[in-house]
Residue, then its C-alpha position, 0 to 999 in steps of 0.5 A: x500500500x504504498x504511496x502513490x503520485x496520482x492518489x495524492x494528486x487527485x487528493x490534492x487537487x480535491x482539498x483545492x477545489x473545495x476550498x475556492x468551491x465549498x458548496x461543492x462540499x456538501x452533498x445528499x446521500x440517499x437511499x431506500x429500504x424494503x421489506x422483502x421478507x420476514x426481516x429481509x431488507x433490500x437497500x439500493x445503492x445506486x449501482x450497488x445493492x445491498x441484503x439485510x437480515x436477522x439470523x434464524x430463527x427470527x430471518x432468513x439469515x441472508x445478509x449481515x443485521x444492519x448493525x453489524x453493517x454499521x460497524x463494517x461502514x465504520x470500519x471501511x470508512x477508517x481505512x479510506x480515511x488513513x489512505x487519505x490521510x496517510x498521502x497527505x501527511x506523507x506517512x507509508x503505510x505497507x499494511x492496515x487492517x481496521x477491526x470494528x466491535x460494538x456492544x449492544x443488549x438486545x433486550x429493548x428491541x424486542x421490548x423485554x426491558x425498556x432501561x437499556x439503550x436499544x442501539x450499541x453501548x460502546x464501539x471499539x475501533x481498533x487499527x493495525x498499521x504496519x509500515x516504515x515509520x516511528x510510532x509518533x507519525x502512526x500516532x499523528x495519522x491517527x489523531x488526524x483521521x479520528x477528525x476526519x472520518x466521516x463515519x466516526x462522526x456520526x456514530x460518535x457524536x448526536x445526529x439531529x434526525x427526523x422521522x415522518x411516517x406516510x400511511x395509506 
C-alpha cells in the first residue's frame, strides 16, 4: 500500500477545489429500504445493492443485521480515511487492517426491558498499521483521521434526525 503520485494528486487537487468551491462540499446521500421478507431488507445503492437480515430463527439469515453493517461502514470508512490521510501527511503505510466491535443488549428491541439503550453501548475501533515509520507519525495519522472520518462522526457524536411516517 504504498504511496502513490496520482492518489495524492487527485487528493490534492480535491482539498483545492473545495476550498475556492465549498458548496461543492456538501452533498445528499440517499437511499431506500424494503421489506422483502420476514426481516429481509433490500437497500439500493445506486449501482450497488445491498441484503439485510436477522439470523434464524427470527430471518432468513441472508445478509449481515444492519448493525453489524454499521460497524463494517465504520470500519471501511477508517481505512479510506488513513489512505487519505496517510498521502497527505506523507506517512507509508505497507499494511492496515481496521477491526470494528460494538456492544449492544438486545433486550429493548424486542421490548423485554425498556432501561437499556436499544442501539450499541460502546464501539471499539481498533487499527493495525504496519509500515516504515516511528510510532509518533502512526500516532499523528491517527489523531488526524479520528477528525476526519466521516463515519466516526456520526456514530460518535448526536445526529439531529427526523422521522415522518406516510400511511395509506
Amino acid at each position: 500500500m504504498n504511496t502513490t503520485t496520482a492518489l495524492k494528486s487527485v487528493l490534492d487537487a480535491t482539498t483545492d477545489a473545495l476550498t475556492l468551491h465549498p458548496g461543492a462540499g456538501r452533498n445528499r446521500v440517499e437511499t431506500s429500504s424494503e421489506l422483502v421478507g420476514a426481516c429481509t431488507v433490500s437497500s439500493p445503492l445506486g449501482e450497488h445493492a445491498m441484503t439485510f437480515d436477522q439470523a434464524a430463527p427470527i430471518g432468513d439469515d441472508r445478509g449481515p443485521t444492519p448493525g453489524a453493517a454499521l460497524l463494517a461502514a465504520l470500519g471501511a470508512c477508517q481505512a479510506q480515511v488513513y489512505r487519505f490521510w496517510s498521502e497527505k501527511l506523507g506517512i507509508t503505510i505497507d499494511d492496515l487492517r481496521v477491526e470494528v466491535r460494538g456492544d449492544i443488549d438486545v433486550r429493548r428491541l424486542f421490548g423485554a426491558d425498556e432501561d437499556v439503550r436499544p442501539g450499541f453501548s460502546s464501539v471499539e475501533v481498533e487499527v493495525h498499521v504496519a509500515g516504515p515509520e516511528p510510532a509518533n507519525r502512526y500516532e499523528e495519522l491517527r489523531r488526524a483521521v479520528d477528525e476526519h472520518c466521516p463515519m466516526l462522526d456520526v456514530v460518535a457524536n448526536p445526529v439531529p434526525v427526523t422521522t415522518a411516517i406516510h400511511a395509506s
